[in-house]
C-alpha positions in Angstrom: 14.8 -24.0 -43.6 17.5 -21.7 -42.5 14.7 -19.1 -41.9 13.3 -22.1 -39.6 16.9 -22.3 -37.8 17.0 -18.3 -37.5 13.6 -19.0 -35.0 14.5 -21.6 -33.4 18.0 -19.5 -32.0 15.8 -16.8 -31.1 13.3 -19.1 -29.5 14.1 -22.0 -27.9 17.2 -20.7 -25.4 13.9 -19.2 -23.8 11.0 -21.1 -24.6 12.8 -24.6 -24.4 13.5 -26.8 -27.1 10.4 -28.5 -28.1 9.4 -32.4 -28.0 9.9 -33.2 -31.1 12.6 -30.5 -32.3 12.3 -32.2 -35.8 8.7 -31.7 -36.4 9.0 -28.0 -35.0 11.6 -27.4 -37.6 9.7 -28.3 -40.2 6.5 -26.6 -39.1 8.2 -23.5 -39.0 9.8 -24.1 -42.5 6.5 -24.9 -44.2 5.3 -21.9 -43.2 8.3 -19.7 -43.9 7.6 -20.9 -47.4 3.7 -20.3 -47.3 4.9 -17.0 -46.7 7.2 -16.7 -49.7 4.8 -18.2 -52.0 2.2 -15.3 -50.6 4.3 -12.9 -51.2 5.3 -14.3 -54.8 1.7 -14.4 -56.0 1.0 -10.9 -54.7 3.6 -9.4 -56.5 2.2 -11.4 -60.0 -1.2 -10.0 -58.7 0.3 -6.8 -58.7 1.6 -7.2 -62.2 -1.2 -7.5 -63.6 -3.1 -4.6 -61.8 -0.5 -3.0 -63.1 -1.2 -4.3 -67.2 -4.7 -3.7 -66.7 -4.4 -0.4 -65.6 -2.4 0.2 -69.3 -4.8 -1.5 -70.8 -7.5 0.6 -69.4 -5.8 3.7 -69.7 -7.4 4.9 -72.8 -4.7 6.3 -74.7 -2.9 7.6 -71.4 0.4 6.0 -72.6 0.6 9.1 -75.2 0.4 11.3 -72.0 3.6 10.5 -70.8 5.3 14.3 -70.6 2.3 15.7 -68.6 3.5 15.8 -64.6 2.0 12.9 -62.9 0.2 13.3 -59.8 0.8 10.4 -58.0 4.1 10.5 -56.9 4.0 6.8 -56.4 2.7 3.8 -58.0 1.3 1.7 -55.3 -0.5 4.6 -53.8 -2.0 5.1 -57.5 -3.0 1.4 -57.6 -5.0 2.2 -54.0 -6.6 5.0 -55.3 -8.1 3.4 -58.3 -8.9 0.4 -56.6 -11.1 2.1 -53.8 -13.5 2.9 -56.4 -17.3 4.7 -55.3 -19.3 1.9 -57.0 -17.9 -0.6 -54.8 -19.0 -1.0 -51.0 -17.1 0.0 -48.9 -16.1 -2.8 -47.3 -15.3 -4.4 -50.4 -13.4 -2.1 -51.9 -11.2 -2.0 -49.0 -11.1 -5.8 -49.3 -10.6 -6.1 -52.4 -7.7 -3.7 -52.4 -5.7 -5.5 -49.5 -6.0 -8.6 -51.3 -5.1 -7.4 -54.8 -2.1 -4.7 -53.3 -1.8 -5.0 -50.2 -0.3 -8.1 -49.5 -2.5 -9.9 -47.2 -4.4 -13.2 -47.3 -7.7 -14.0 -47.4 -8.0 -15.2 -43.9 -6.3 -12.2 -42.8 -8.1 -10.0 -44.2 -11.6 -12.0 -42.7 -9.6 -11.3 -39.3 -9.3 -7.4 -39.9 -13.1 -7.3 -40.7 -14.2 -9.7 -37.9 -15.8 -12.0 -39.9 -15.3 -15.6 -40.7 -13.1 -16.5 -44.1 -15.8 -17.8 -46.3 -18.0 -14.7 -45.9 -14.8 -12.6 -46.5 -14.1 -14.8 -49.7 -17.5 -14.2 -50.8 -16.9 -10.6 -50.4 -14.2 -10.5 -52.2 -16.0 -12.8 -55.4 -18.8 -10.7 -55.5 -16.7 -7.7 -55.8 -14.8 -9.0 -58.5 -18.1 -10.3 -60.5 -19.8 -6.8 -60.4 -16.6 -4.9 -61.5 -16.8 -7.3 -64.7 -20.4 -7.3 -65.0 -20.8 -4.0 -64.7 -17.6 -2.5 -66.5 -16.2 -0.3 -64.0 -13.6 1.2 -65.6 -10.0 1.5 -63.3 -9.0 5.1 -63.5 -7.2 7.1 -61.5 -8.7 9.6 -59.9 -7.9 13.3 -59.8 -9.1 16.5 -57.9 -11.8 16.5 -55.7 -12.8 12.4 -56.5 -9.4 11.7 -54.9 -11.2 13.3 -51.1 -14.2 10.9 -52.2 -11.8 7.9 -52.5 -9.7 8.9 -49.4 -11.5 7.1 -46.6 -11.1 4.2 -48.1 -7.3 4.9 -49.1 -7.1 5.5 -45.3 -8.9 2.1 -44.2 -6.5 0.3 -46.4 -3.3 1.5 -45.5 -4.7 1.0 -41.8 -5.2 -3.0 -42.2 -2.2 -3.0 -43.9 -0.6 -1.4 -41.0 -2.3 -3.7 -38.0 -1.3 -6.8 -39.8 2.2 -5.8 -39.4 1.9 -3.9 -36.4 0.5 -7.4 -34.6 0.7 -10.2 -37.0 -2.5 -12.6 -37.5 -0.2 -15.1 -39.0 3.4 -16.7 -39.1 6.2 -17.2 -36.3 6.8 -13.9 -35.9 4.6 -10.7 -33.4 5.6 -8.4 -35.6 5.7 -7.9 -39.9 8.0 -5.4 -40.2 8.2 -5.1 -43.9 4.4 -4.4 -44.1 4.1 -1.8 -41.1 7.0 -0.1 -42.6 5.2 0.3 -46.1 2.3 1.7 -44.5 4.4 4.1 -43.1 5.6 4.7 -46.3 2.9 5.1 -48.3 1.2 7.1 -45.4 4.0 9.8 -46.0 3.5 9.9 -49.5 -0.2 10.3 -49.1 0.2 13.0 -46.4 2.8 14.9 -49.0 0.3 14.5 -52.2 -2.8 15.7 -49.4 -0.9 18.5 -47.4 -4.1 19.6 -45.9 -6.0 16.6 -44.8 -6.0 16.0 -41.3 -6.8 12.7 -41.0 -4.4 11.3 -43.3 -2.1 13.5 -40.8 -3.5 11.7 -37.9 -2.9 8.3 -39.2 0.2 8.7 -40.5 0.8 10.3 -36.8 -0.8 7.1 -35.3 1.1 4.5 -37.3 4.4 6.1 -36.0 3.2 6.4 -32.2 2.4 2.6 -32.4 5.7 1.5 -34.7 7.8 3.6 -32.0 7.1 0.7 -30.0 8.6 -2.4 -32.0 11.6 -3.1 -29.9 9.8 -3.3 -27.1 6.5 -5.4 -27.4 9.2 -9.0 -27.8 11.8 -9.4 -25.0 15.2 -11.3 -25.6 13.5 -14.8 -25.8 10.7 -13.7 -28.5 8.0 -13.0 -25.8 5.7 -10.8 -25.8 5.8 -7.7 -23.6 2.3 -5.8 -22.7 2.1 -2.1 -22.7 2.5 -1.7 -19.1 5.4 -3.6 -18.9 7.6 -2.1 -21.5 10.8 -0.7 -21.4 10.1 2.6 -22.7 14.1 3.7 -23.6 13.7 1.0 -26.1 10.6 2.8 -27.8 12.0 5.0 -31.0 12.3 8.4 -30.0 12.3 9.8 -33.8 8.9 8.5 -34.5 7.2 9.1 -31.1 8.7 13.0 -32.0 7.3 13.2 -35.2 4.3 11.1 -34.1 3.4 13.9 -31.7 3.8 17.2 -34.1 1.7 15.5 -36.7 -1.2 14.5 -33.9 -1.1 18.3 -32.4 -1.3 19.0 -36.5 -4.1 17.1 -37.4 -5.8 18.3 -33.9 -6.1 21.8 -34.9 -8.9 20.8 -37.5 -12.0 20.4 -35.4 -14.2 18.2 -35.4 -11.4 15.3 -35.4 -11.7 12.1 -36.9 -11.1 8.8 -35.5 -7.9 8.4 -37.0 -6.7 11.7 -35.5 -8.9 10.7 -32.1 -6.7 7.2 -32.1 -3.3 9.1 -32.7 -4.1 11.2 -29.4 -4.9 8.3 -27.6 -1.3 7.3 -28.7 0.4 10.5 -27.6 -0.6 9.8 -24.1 1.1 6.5 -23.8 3.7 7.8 -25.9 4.5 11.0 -23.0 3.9 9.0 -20.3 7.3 8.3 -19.2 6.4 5.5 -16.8 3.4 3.6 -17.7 1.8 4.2 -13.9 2.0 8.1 -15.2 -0.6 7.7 -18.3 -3.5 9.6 -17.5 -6.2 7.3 -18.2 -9.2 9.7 -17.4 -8.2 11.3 -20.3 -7.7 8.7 -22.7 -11.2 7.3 -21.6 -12.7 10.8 -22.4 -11.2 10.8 -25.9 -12.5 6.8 -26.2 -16.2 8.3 -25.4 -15.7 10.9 -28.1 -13.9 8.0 -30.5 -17.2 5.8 -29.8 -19.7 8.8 -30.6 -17.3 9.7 -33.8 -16.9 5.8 -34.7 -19.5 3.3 -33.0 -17.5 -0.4 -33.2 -17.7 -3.4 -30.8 -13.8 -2.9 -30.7 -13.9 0.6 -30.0 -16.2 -0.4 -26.9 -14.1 -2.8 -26.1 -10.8 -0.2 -25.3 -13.2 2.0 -24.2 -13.9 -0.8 -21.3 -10.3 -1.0 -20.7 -10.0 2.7 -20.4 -12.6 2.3 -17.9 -10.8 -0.3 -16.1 -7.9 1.3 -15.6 -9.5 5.1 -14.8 -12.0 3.2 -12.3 -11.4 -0.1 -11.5 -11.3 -3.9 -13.1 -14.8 -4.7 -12.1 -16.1 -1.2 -13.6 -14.1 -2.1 -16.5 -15.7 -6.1 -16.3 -19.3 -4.9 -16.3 -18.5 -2.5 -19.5 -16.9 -5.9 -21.7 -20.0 -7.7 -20.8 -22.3 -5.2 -22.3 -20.5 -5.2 -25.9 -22.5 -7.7 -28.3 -20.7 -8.8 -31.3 -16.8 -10.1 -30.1 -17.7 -13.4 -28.9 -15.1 -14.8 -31.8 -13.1 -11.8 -31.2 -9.7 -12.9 -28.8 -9.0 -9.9 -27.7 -12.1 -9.8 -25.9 -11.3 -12.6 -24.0 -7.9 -11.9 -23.7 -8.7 -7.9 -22.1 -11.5 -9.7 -19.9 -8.9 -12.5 -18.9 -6.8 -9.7 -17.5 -9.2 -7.7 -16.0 -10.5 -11.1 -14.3 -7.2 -11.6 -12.9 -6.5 -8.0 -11.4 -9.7 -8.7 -9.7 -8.8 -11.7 -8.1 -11.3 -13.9 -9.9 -8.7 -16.5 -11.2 -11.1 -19.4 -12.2 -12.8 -17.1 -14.3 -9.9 -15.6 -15.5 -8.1 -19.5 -16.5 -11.6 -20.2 -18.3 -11.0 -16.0 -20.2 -7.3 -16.5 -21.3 -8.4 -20.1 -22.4 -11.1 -18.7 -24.6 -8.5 -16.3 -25.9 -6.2 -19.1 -26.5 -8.8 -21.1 -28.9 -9.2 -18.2 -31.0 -5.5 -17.0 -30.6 -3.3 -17.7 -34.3 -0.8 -15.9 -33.5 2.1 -18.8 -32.0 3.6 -15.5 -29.9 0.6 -14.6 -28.6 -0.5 -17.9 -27.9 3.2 -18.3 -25.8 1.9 -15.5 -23.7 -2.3 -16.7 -23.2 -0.1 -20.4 -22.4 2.1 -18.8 -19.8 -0.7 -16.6 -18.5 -2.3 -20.1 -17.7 0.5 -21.7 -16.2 0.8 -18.8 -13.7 -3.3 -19.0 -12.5 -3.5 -22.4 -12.6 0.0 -22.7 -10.3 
């Protein structure tokens, strides 16, 4: 409840205090709580990983004076989870939900596909690791570079639910961006010479250098463009940039290192009207050939838009297939709707944005994005 009253100070001398302040209250405290009970549960989920692992060890507890690789135990826990008999998909799932501290239904989110499909993921996974006796074991030489896209994927989600939260009050989840910072140091220390764990760690800090200034004084969201750029952390967009140029010099790049360039231009750009969007459209064309994704097409688009115009931009979203539940979609087509002067089809964009919208921040914005087009 006083969590609750720590968001309504921030909120309402903007926002307005709501109709029934009461109600509000209490919505905000019942999910404060869902929150805590979340996190409780993970960390008895993590416990137990962490007994099964001894229990599994065969005999590793009589090991205890040889140097241990791993210099830390989370990033141990992801290692052995992301295990080659899984899919791919579902050992990334399966690790987020067992260490990484997400939901199901955020997790469904991250993957773009709806929650009972994701929980069915996640079941079967579980069923063939008892079925067929994968053993958990942490993995050493070589079989950790087999294991390390995965490793990579994970600490990812883990990162974009923090980095824009899919859930809760609040834009931003501070606590779980900053341990994917942290673990993506640790990983980038144990694997000196893998660029791509360079380039993510380098992308995670070129997007986190921007935390202050994505929510203005009254808990609004602020786009890119609008951003006051003093505010953006000048440490991280430093060390962002040395470990992008880094992970550059190892050609061909990946997407992770493709992403953190696409970063460093916003992130030099001192003004956003100076961000040279010809070339971050260039490097989304190599990012699409390196990566294919709907979601990949979809920045590409806005590239495109803002290199050559909001209709060029329009006619690249309406040749991606897959995002018709995706809000960002509708949210980027919204926007580009509006800069071209189509506001009737931009209202019916934002609105479609707003359906699918869970975050209450975001939704503040898509709601006052309305209010201005239907003025």
């Amino acid at each position: 409840m006083q969590e609750a009253f720590i968001v309504a100070l921030e909120r309402w001398p903007g926002d307005g205090v709501p109709g029934n302040p009461g109600a509000w209250i209490t919505r905000v405290a019942r999910n404060k709580a869902i929150d805590r009970i979340r996190r409780e549960r993970t960390l008895d989920t993590k416990r137990a990983a962490l007994e099964a692992l001894e229990a599994l060890g065969g005999g590793a507890t009589a090991e205890l004076d040889e140097p241990d690789e791993f210099p830390d135990e989370r990033l141990r826990l992801i290692f052995t989870c992301c295990h080659p008999a899984l899919a791919p998909e579902a050992r990334v799932a399966l690790t987020l939900r067992t260490l990484g501290g997400l939901a199901t239904p955020e997790i469904a989110r991250a993957f773009l596909v709806a929650e009972p499909a994701m929980a069915q993921r996640l079941v079967r996974a579980k069923r063939k690791i008892r079925d067929a006796r994968i053993r958990y074991e942490v993995p050493e030489g070589d079989r950790k570079r087999e294991r390390l896209p995965s490793v990579l994927a994970t600490l990812y989600l883990i990162f974009n639910e923090g980095y824009l939260a899919s859930s809760g009050e609040a834009l931003v989840r501070r606590e779980l961006a900053g341990e994917a910072i942290r673990l993506g140091r640790v990983l980038t220390g144990l694997m000196p010479n893998e660029p791509e764990a360079q380039g993510l760690l380098a992308l995670m800090l070129l997007q986190d250098s921007r935390r202050d200034a994505r929510v203005n004084d009254s808990g609004g969201m602020v786009l890119l463009a609008d951003q006051d750029r003093t505010l953006w952390d000048s440490d991280e967009v430093a060390e962002g940039l040395e470990l992008t140029e880094r992970a550059a010099r190892s050609f061909p790049p990946g997407p992770y290192t493709l992403q953190a360039a696409i970063a460093s231009e916003h992130a030099q750009a001192g003004r956003a009207e100076d961000t040279d969007w010809p070339r971050i459209r260039r490097l989304y064309d190599w990012l699409a050939f390196v990566q294919p994704s709907p979601v990949v097409e979809l920045n590409r688009a806005v590239a495109i838009a803002m290199a050559e115009g909001p209709e060029v931009g329009l006619d690249a979203i309406d040749g991606i297939d897959g995002l018709d539940d995706y809000q960002h979609l509708h949210s980027a087509r919204g926007d580009l709707l509006r800069r071209a002067g189509r506001r009737d089809e931009a209202a019916d964009a934002y609105g479609r944005a707003l359906e699918l919208a869970t975050n209450p921040v975001e939704r503040a914005f898509l709601d006052r994005r309305l209010t201005e087009l239907r003025a």
